[in-house]
mmCIF file as gemmi writes it, N, C-alpha and C atoms, coordinates in Angstrom:
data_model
loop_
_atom_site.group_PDB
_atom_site.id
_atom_site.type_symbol
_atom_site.label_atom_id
_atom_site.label_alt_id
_atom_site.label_comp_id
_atom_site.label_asym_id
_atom_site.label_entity_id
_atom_site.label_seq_id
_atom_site.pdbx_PDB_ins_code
_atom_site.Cartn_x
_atom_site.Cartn_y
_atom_site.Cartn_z
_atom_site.occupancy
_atom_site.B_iso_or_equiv
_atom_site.pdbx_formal_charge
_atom_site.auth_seq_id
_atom_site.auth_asym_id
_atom_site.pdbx_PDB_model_num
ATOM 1 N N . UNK Axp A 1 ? 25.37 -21.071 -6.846 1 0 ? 1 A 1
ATOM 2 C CA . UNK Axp A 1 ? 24.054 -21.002 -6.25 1 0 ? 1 A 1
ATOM 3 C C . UNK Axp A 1 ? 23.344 -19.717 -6.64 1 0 ? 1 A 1
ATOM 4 N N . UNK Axp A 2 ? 24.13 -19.062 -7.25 1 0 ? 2 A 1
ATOM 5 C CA . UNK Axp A 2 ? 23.272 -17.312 -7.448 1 0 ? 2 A 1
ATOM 6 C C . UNK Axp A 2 ? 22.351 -16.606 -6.647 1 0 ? 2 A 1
ATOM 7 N N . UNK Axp A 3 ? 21.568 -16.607 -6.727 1 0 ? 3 A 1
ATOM 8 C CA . UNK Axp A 3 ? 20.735 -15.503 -6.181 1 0 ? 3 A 1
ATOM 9 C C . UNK Axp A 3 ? 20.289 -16.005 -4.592 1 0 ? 3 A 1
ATOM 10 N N . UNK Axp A 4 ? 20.726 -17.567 -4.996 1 0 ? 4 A 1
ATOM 11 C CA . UNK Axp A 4 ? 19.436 -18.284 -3.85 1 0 ? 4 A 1
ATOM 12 C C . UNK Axp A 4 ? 19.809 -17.693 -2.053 1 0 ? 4 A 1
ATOM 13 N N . UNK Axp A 5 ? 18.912 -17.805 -1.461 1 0 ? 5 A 1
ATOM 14 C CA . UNK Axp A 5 ? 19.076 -17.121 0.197 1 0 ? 5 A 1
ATOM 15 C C . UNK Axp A 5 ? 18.457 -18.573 0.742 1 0 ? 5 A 1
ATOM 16 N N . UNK Axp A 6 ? 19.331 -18.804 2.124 1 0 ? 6 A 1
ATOM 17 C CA . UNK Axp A 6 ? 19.078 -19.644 2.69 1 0 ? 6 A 1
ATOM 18 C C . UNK Axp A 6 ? 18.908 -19.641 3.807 1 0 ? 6 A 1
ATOM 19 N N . UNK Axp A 7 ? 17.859 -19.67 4.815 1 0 ? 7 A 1
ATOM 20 C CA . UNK Axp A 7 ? 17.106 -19.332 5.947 1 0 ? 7 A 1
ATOM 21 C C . UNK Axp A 7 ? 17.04 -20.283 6.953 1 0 ? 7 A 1
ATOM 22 N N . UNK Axp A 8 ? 17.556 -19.246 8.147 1 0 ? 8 A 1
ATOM 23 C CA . UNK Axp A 8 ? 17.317 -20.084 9.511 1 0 ? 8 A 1
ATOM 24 C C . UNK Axp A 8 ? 16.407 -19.711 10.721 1 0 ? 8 A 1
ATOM 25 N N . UNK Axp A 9 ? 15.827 -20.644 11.437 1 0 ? 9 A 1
ATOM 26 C CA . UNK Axp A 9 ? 14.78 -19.963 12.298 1 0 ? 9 A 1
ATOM 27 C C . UNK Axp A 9 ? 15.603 -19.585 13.484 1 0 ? 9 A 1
ATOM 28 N N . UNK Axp A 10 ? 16.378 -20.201 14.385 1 0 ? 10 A 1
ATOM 29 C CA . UNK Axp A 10 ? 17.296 -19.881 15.464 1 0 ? 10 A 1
ATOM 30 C C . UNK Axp A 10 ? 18.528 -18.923 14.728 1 0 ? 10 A 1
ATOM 31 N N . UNK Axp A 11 ? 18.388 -18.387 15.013 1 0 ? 11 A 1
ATOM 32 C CA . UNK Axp A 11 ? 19.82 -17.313 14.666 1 0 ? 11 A 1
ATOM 33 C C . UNK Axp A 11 ? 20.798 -18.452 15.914 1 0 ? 11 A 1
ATOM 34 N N . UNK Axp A 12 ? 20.617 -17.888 16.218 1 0 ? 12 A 1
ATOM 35 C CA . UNK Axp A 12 ? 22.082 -19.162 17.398 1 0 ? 12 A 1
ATOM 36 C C . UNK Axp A 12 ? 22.295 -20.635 17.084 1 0 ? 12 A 1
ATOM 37 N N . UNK Axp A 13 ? 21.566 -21.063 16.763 1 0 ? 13 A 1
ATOM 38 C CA . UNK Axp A 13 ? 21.837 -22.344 16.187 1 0 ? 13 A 1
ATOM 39 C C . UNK Axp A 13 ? 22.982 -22.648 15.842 1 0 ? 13 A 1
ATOM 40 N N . UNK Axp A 14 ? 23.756 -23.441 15.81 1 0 ? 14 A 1
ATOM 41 C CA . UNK Axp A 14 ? 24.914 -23.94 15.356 1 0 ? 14 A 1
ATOM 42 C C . UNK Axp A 14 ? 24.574 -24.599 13.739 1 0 ? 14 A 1
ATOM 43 N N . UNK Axp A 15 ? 24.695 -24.488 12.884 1 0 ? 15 A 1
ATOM 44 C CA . UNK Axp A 15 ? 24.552 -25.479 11.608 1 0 ? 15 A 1
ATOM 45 C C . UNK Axp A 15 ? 26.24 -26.034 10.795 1 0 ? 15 A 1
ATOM 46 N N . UNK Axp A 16 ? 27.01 -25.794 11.618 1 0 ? 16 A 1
ATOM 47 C CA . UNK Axp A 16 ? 28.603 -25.695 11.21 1 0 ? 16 A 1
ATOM 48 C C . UNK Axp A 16 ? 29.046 -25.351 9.939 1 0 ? 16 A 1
ATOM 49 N N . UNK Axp A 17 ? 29.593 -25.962 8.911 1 0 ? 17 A 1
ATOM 50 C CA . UNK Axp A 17 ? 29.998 -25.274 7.433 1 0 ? 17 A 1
ATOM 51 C C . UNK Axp A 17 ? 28.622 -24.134 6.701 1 0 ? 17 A 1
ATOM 52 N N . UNK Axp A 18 ? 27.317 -24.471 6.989 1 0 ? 18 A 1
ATOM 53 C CA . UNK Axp A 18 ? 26.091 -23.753 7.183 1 0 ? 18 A 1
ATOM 54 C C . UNK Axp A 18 ? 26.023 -22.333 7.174 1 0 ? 18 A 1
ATOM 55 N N . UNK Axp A 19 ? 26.723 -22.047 8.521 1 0 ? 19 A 1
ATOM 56 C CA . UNK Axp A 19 ? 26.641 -20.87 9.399 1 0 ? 19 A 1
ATOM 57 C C . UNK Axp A 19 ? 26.788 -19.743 8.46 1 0 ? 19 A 1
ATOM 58 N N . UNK Axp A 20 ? 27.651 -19.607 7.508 1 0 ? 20 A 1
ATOM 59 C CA . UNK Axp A 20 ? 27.341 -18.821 6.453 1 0 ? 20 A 1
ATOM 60 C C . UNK Axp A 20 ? 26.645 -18.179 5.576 1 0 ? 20 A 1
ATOM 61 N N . UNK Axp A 21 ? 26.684 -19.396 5.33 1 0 ? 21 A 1
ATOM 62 C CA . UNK Axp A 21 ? 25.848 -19.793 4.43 1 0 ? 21 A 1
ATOM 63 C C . UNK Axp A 21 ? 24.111 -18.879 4.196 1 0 ? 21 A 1
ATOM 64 N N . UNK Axp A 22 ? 23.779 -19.854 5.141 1 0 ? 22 A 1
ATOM 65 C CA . UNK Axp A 22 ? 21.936 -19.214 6.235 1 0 ? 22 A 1
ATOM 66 C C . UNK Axp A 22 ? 21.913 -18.006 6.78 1 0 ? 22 A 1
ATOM 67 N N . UNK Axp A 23 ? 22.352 -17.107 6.451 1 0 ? 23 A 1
ATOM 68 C CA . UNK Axp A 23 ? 22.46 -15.692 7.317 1 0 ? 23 A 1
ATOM 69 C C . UNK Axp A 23 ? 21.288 -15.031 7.369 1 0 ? 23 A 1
ATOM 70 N N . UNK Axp A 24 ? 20.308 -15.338 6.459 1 0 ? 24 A 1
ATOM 71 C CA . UNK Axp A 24 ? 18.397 -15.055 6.736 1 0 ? 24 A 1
ATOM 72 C C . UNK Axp A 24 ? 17.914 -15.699 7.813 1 0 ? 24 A 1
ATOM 73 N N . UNK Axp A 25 ? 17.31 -15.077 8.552 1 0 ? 25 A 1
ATOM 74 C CA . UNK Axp A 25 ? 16.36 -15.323 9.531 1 0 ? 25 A 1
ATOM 75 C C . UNK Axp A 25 ? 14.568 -15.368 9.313 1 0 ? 25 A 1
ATOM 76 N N . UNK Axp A 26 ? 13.676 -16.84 9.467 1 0 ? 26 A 1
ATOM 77 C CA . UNK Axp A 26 ? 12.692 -16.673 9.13 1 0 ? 26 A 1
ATOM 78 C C . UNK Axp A 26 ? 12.137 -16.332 10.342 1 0 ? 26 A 1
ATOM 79 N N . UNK Axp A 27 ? 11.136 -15.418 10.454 1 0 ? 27 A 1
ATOM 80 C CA . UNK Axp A 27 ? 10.285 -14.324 11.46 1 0 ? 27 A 1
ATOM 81 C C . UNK Axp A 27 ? 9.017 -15.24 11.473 1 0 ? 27 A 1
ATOM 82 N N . UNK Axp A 28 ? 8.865 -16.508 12.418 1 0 ? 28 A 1
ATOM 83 C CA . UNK Axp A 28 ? 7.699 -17.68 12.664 1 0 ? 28 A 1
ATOM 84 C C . UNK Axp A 28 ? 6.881 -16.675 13.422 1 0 ? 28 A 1
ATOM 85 N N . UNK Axp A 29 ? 7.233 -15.554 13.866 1 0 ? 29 A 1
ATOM 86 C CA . UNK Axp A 29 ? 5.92 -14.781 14.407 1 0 ? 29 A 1
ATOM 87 C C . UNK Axp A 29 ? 5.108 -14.447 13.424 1 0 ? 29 A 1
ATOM 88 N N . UNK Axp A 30 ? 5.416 -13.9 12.443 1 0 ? 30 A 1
ATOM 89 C CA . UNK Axp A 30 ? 4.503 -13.544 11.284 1 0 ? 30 A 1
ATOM 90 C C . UNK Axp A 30 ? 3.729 -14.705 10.945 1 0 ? 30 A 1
ATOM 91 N N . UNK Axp A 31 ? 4.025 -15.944 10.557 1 0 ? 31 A 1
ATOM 92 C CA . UNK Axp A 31 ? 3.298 -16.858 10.281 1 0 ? 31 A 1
ATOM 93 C C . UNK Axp A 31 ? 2.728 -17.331 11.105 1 0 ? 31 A 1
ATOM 94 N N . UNK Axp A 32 ? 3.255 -17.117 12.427 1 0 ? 32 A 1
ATOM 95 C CA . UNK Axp A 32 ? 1.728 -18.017 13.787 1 0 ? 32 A 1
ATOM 96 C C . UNK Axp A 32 ? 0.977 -16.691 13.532 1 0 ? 32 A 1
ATOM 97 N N . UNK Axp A 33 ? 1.034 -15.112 13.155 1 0 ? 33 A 1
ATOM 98 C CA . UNK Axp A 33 ? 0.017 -14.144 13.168 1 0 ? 33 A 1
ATOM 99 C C . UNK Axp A 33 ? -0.948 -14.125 12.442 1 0 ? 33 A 1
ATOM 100 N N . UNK Axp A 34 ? -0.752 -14.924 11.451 1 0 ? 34 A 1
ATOM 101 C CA . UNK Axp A 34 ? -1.885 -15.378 10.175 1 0 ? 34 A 1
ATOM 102 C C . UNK Axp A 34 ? -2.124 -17.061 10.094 1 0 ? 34 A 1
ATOM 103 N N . UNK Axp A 35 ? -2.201 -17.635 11.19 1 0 ? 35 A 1
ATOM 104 C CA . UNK Axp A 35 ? -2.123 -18.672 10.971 1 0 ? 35 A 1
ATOM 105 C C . UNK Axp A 35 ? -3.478 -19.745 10.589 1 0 ? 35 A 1
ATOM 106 N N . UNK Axp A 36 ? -4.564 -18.807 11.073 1 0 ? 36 A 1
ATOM 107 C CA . UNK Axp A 36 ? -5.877 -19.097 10.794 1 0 ? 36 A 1
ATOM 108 C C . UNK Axp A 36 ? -6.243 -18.963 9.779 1 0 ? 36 A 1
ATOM 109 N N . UNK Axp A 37 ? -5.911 -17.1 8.753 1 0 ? 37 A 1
ATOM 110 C CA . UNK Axp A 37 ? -6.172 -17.655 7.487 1 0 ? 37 A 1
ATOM 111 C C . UNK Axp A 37 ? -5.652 -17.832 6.572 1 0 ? 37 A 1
ATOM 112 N N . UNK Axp A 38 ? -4.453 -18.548 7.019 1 0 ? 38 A 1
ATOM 113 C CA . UNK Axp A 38 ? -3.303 -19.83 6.137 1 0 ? 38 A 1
ATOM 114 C C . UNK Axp A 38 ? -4.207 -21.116 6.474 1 0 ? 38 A 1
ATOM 115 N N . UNK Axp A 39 ? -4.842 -21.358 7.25 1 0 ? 39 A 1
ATOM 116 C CA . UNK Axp A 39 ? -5.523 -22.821 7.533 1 0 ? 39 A 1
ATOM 117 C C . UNK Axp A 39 ? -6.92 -22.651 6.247 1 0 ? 39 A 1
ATOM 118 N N . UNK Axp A 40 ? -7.815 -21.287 6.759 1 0 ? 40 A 1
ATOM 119 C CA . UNK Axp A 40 ? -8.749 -20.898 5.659 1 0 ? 40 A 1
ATOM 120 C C . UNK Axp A 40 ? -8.42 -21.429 4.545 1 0 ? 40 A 1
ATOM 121 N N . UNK Axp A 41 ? -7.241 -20.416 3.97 1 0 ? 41 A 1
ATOM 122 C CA . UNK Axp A 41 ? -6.946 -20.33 2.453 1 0 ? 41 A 1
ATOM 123 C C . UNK Axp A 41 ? -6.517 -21.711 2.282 1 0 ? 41 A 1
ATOM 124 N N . UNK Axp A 42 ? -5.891 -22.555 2.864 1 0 ? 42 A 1
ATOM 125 C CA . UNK Axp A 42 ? -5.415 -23.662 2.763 1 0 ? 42 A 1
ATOM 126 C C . UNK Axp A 42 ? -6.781 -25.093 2.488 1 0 ? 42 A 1
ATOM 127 N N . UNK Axp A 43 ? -7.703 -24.834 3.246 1 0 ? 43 A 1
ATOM 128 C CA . UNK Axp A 43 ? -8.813 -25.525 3.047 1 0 ? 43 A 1
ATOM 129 C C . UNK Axp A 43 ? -9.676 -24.683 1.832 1 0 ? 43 A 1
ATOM 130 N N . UNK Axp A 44 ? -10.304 -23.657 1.772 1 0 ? 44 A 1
ATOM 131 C CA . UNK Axp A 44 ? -10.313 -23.566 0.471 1 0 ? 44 A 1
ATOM 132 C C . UNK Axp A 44 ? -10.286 -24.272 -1.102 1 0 ? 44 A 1
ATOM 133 N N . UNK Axp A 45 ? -8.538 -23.856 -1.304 1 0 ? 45 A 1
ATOM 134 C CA . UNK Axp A 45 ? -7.88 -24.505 -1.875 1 0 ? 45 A 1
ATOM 135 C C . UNK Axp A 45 ? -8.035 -25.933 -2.341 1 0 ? 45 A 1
ATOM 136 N N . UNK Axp A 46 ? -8.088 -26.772 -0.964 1 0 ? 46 A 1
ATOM 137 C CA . UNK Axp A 46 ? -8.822 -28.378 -1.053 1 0 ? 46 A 1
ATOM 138 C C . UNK Axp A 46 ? -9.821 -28.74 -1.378 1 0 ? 46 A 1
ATOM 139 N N . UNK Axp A 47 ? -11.084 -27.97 -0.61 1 0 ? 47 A 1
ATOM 140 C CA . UNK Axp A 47 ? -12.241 -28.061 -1.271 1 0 ? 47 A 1
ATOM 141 C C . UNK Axp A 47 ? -12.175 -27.529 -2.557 1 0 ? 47 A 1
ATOM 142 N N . UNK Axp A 48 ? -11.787 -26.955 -3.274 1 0 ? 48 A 1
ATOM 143 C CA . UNK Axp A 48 ? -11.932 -26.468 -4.002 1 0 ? 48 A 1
ATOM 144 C C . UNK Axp A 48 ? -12.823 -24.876 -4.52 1 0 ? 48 A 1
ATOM 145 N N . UNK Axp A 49 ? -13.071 -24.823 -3.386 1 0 ? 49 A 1
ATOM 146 C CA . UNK Axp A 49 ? -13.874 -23.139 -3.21 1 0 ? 49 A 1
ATOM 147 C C . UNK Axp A 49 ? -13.175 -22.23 -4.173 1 0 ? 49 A 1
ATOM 148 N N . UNK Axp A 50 ? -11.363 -22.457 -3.783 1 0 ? 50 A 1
ATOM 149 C CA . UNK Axp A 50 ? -10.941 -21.193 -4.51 1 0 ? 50 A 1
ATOM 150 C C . UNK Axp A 50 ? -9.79 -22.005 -5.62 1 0 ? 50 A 1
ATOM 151 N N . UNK Axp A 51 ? -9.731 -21.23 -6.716 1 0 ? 51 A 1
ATOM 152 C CA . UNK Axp A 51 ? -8.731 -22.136 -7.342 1 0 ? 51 A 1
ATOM 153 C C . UNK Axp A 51 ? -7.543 -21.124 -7.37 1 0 ? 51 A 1
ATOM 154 N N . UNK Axp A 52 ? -6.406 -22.061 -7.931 1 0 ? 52 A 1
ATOM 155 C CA . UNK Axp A 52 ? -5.174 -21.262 -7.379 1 0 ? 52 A 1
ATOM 156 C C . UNK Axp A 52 ? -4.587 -20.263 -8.477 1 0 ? 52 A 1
ATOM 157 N N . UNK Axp A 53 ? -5.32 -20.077 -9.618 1 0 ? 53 A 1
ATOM 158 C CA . UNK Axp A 53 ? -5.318 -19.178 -10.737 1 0 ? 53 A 1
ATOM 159 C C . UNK Axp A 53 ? -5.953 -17.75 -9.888 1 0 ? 53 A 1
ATOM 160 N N . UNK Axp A 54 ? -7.244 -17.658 -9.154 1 0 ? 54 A 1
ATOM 161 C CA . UNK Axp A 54 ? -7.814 -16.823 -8.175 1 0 ? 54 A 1
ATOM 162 C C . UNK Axp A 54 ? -7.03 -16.126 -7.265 1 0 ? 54 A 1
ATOM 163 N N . UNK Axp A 55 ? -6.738 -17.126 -6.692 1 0 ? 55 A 1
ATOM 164 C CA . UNK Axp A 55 ? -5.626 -16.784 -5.397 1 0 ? 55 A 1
ATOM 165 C C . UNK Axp A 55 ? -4.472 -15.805 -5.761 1 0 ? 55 A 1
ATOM 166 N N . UNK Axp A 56 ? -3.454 -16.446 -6.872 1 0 ? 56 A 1
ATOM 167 C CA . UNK Axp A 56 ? -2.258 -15.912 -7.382 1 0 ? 56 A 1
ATOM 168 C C . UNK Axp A 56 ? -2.819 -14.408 -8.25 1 0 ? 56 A 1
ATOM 169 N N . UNK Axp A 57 ? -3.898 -14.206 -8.43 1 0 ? 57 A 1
ATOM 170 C CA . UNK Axp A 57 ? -4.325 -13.039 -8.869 1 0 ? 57 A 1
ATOM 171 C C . UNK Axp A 57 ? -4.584 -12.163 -7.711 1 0 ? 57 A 1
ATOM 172 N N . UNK Axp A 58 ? -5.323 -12.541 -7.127 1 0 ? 58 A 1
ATOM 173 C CA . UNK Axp A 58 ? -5.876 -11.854 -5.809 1 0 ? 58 A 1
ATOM 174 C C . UNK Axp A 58 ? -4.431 -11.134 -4.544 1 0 ? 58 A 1
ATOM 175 N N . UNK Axp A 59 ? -3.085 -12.324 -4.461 1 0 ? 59 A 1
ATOM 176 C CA . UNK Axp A 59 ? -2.29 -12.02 -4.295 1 0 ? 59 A 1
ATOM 177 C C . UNK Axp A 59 ? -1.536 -11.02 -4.896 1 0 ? 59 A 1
ATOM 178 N N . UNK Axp A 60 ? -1.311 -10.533 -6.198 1 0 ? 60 A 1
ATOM 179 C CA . UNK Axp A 60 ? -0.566 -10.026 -6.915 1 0 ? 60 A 1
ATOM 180 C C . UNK Axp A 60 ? -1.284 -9.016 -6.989 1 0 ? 60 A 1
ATOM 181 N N . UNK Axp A 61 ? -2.468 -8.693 -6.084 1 0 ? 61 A 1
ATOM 182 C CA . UNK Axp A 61 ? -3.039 -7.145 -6.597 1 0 ? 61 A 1
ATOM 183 C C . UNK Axp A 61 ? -2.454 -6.127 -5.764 1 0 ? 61 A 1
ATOM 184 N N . UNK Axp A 62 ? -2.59 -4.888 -5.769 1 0 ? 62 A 1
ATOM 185 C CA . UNK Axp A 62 ? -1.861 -3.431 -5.414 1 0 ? 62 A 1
ATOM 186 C C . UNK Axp A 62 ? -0.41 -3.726 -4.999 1 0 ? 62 A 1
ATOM 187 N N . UNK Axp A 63 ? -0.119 -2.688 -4.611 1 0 ? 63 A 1
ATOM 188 C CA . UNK Axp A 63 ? 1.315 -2.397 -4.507 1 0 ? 63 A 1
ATOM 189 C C . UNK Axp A 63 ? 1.702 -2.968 -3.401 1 0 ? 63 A 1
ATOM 190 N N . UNK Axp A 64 ? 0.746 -3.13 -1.608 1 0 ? 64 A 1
ATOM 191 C CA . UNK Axp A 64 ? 1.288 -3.051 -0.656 1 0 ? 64 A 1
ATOM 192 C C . UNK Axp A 64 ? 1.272 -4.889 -0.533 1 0 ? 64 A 1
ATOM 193 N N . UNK Axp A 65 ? 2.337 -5.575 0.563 1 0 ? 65 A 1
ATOM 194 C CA . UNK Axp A 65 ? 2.17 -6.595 0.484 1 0 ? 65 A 1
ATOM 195 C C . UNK Axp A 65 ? 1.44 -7.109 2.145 1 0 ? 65 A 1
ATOM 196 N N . UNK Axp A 66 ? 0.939 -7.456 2.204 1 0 ? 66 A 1
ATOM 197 C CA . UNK Axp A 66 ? -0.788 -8.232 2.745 1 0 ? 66 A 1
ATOM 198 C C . UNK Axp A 66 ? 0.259 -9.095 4.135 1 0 ? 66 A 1
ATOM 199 N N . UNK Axp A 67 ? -0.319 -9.136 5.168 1 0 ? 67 A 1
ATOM 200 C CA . UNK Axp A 67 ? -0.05 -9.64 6.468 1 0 ? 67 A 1
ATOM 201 C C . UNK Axp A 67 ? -0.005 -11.31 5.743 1 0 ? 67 A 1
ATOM 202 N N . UNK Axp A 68 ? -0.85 -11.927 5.484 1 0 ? 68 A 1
ATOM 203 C CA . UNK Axp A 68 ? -1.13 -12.908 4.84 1 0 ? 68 A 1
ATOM 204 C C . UNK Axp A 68 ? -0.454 -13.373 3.65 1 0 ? 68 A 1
ATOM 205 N N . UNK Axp A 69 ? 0.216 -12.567 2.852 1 0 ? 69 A 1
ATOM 206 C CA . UNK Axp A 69 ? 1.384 -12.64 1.561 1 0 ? 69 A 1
ATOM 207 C C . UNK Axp A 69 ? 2.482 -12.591 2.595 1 0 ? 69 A 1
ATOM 208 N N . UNK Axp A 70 ? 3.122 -11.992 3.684 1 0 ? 70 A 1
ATOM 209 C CA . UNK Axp A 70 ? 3.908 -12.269 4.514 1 0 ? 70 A 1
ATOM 210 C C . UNK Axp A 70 ? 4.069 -13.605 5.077 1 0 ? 70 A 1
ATOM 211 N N . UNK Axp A 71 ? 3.113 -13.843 5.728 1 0 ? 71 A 1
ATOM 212 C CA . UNK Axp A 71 ? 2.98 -15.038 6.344 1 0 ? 71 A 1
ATOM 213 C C . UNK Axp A 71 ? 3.202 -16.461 5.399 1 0 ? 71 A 1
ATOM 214 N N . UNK Axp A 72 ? 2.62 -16.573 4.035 1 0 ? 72 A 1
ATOM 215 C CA . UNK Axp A 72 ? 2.831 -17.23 3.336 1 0 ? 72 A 1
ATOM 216 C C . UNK Axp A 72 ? 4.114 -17.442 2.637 1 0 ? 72 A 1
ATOM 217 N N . UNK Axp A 73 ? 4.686 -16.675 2.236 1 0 ? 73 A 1
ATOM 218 C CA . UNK Axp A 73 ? 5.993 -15.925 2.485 1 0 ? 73 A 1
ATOM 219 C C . UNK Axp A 73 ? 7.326 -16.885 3.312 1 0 ? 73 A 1
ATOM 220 N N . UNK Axp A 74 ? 6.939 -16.843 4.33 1 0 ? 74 A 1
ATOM 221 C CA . UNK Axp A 74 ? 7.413 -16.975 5.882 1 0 ? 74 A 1
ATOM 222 C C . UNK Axp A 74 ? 7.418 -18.642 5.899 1 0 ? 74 A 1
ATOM 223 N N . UNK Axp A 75 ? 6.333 -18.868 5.592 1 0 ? 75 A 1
ATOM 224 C CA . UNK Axp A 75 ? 6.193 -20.478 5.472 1 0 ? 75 A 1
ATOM 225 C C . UNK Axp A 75 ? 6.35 -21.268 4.311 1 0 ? 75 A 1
ATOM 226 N N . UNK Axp A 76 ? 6.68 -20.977 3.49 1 0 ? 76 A 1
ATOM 227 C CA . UNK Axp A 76 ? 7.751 -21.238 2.37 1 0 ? 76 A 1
ATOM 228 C C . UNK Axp A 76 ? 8.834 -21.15 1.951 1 0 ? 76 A 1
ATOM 229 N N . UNK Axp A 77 ? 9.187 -20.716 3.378 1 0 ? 77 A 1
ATOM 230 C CA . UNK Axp A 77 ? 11.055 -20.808 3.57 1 0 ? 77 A 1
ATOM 231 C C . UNK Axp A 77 ? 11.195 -22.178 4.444 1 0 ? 77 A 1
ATOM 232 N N . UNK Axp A 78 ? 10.129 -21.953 5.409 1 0 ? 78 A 1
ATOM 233 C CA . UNK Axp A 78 ? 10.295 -23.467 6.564 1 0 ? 78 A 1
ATOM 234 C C . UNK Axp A 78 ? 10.8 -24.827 5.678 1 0 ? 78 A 1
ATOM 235 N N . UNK Axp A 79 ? 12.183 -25.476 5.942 1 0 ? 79 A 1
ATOM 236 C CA . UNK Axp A 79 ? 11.825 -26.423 5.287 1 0 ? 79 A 1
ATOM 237 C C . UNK Axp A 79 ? 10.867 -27.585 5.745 1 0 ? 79 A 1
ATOM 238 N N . UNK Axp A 80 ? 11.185 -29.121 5.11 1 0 ? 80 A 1
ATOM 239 C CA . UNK Axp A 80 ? 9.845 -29.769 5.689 1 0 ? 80 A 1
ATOM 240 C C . UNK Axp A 80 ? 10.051 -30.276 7.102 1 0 ? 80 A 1
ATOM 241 N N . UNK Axp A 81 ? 11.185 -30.967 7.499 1 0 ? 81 A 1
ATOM 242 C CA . UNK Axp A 81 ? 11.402 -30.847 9.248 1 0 ? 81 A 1
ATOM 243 C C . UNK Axp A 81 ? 11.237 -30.187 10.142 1 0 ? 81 A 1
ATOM 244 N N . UNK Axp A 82 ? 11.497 -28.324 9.204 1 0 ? 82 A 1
ATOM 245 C CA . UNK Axp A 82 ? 10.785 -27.51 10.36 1 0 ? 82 A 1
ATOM 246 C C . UNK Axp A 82 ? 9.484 -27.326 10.547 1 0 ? 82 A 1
ATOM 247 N N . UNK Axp A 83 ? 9.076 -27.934 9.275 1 0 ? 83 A 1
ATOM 248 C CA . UNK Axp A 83 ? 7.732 -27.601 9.249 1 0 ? 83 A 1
ATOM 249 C C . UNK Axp A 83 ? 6.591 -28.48 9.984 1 0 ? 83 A 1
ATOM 250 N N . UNK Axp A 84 ? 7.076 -29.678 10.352 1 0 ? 84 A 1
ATOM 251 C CA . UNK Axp A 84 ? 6.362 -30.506 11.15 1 0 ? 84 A 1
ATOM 252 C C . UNK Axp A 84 ? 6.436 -29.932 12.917 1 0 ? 84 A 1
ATOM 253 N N . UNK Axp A 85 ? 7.331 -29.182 12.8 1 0 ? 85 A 1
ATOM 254 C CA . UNK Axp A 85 ? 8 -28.787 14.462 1 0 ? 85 A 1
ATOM 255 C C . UNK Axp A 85 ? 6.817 -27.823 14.337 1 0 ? 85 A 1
ATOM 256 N N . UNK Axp A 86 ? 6.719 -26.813 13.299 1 0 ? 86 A 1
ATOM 257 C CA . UNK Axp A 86 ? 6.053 -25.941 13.343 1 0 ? 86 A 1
ATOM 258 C C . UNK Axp A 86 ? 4.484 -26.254 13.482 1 0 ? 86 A 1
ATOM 259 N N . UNK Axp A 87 ? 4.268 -27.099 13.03 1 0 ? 87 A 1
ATOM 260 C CA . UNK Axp A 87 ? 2.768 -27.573 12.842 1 0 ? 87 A 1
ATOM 261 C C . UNK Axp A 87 ? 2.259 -28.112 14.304 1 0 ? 87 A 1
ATOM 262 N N . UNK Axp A 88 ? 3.014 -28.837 14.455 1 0 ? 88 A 1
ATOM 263 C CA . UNK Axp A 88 ? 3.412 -29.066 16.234 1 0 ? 88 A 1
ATOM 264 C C . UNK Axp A 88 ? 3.027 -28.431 16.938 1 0 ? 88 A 1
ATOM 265 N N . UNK Axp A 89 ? 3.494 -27.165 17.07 1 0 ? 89 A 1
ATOM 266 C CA . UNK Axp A 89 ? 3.12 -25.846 17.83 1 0 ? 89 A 1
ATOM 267 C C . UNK Axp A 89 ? 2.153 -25.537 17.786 1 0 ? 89 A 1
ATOM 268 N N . UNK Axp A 90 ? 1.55 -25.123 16.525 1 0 ? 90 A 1
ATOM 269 C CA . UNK Axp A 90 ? 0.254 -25.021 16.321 1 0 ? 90 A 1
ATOM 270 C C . UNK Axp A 90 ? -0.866 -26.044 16.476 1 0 ? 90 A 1
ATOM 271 N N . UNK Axp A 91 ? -0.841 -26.909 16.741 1 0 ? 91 A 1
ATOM 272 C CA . UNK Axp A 91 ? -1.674 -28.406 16.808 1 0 ? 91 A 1
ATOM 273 C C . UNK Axp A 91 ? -2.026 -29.152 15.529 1 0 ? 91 A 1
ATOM 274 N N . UNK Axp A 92 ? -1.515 -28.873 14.674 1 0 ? 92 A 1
ATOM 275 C CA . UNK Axp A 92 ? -1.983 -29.546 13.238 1 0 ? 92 A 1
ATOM 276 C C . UNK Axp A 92 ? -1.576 -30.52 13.464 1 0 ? 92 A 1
ATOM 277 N N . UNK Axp A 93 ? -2.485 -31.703 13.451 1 0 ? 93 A 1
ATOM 278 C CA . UNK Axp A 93 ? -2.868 -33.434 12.974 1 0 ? 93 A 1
ATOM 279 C C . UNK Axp A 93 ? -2.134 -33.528 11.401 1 0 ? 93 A 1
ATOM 280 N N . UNK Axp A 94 ? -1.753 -34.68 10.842 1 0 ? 94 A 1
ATOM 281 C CA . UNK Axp A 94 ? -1.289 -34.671 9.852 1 0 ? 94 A 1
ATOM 282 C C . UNK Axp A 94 ? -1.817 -35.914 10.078 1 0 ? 94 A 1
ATOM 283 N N . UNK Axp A 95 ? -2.848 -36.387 8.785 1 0 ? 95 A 1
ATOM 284 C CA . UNK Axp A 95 ? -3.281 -38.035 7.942 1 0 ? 95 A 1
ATOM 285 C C . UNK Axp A 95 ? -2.199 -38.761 7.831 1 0 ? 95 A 1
């Protein structure tokens, strides 16, 4: 598996042969802290306002990394089951 890290949101959780395994913890506070403009950037994106050549530039500028590069971050560890739990929380409708 090399490099790869594998992330859990409950530290207590039981995941059995897992438990090892997952020893990262994803921090869902950071991502409910930007969660508005993860919805922004996310619509954007759809409309097409911003394209994602923009974005990945705009991301990659200075040294320090951005509440919002965190958060995005954060929610690209969620996998997709958690991610419906998560959306949940937040009230996101899904088509």
């Amino acid at each position: 598996m090399g490099d790869a890290r594998f992330w859990r949101i409950d530290k207590n959780a039981d995941h059995g042969p897992l438990n090892d395994l997952a020893r990262n913890r994803v921090h869902v506070e950071t991502a409910h802290g930007k969660w508005d403009d993860a919805l922004r950037l996310a619509g954007s994106l759809k409309l097409g306002h911003l394209q994602p050549d923009n974005l990945m530039r705009t991301l990659r500028k200075g040294d320090r990394v951005t509440g919002l590069q965190k958060a995005l971050m954060v929610m690209g560890r969620i996998t997709l089951p958690h991610k419906s739990d998560f959306c949940q929380l937040r009230g996101v409708k899904f088509l």
